[in-house]
Every structure is written in C-alpha cells, then in structure tokens.
N, C-alpha and C positions, 0 to 999 in steps of 0.2 A: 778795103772800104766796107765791106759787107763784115767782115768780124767784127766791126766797132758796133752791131745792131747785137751783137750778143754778150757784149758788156755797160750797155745802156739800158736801165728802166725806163718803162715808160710810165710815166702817169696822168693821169685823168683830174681833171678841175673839179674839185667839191660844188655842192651848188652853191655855196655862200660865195667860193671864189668866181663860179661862172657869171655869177650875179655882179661881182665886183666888175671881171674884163668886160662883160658888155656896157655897164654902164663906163670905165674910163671909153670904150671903143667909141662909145657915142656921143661924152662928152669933151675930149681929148684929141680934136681933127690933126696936130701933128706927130701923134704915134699909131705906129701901126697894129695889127692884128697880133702879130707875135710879140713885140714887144710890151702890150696890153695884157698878153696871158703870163706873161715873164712877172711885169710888175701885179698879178694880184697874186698871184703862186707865190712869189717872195713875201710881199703884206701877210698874206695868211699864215703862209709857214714860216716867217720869220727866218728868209733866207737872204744870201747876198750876191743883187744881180752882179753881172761881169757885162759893160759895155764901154763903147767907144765914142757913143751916139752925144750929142750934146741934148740934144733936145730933150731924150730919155735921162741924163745925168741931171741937167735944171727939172726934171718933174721929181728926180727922186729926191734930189734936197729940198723942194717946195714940202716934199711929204714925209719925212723923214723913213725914205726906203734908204738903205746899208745897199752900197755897191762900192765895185771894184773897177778901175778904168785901166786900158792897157798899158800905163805908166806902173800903175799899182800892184799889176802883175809881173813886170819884166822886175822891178823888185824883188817881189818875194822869189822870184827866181834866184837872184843874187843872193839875197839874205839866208836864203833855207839850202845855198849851195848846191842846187840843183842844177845850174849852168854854168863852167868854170868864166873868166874873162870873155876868151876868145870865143867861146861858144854863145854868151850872151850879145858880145858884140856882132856875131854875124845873123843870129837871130836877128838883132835890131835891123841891120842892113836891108835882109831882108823883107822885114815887114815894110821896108819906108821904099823900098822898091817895088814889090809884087803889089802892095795896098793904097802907093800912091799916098802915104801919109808921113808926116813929117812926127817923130817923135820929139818934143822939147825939150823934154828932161834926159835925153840920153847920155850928155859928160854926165850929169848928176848921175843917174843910175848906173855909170862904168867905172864910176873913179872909186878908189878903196876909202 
C-alpha cells in the first residue's frame, strides 16, 4: 500500500477550480467534498471522472462532464485485452460480492 504513494501525483486545485468545488460544495447538498473536488478538477482540466455514484453520474450529464461508470471500465478491460474471459469474469464476481453490487451489464460485457 505505501508504494502506490510513490507512483501517485498529487495535485493541488487552481483557484478558479477551488472557487468552482466550493461553490458546487454549497450549492449541491447531495455530493460530497471529494466528489466536488473530482468534478471541478475534471471541468477544468477537461478530464474523465470514473464513478459508480448515481447521483454524481446524473450531475455529470446535467453538465456535460465526460465520465466512466464501472460498466464502462470492466469493458475496456475486455476490449483493450487486458483481462482474458476468465480473469474478467472473476473480477466481476468479485466486485458483486465484496461491494455488494450487482453488475447488469455482465453477460453483455462477457460474451464475445
């Protein structure tokens, strides 16, 4: 765990962007702090979040922020070959076990 602190930047909110998270922070009562700073970081820099969150997913299409849901990642998984079958499908098991969530799309995302 402590090696991943030395392949992580860290950075720092512009003021334009601090100025953005606090005002969603204070006009936005159901997202939280981090996901506030995620979505002005991304508006700024024209990046693309990765969530799960519904409520974060309907703000970013309300706003036209670019994100990724964990559907759209176990894909590119597949697509770019980076997980064979079996390796994808047990990630998937995974996730729906340890996280308590139910994947929808998983025949889609397993079948050739």
């Amino acid at each position: 765990m402590d090696d991943i602190l030395t392949e992580v930047e860290i950075i720092l909110l512009s003021e334009d962007e601090f100025r953005d998270f606090r005002n969603l922070l204070e006009n936005e009562k159901d997202l939280h702090e981090g996901e506030c700073q995620l979505l002005a970081l991304c508006k700024s820099r024209k990046g693309v979040l990765i969530t799960n969150d519904k409520v974060v997913k309907n703000h970013c299409k309300k706003n036209n922020t670019y994100f990724l849901d964990l559907e759209d990642v176990l894909r590119a998984l597949k697509l770019k070959n980076i997980l064979n079958y079996e390796e994808l499908k047990k990630l998937i098991e995974d996730i729906e076990k340890n996280d308590w969530t139910i994947i929808k799309a998983k025949e889609d995302i397993l079948k050739d």
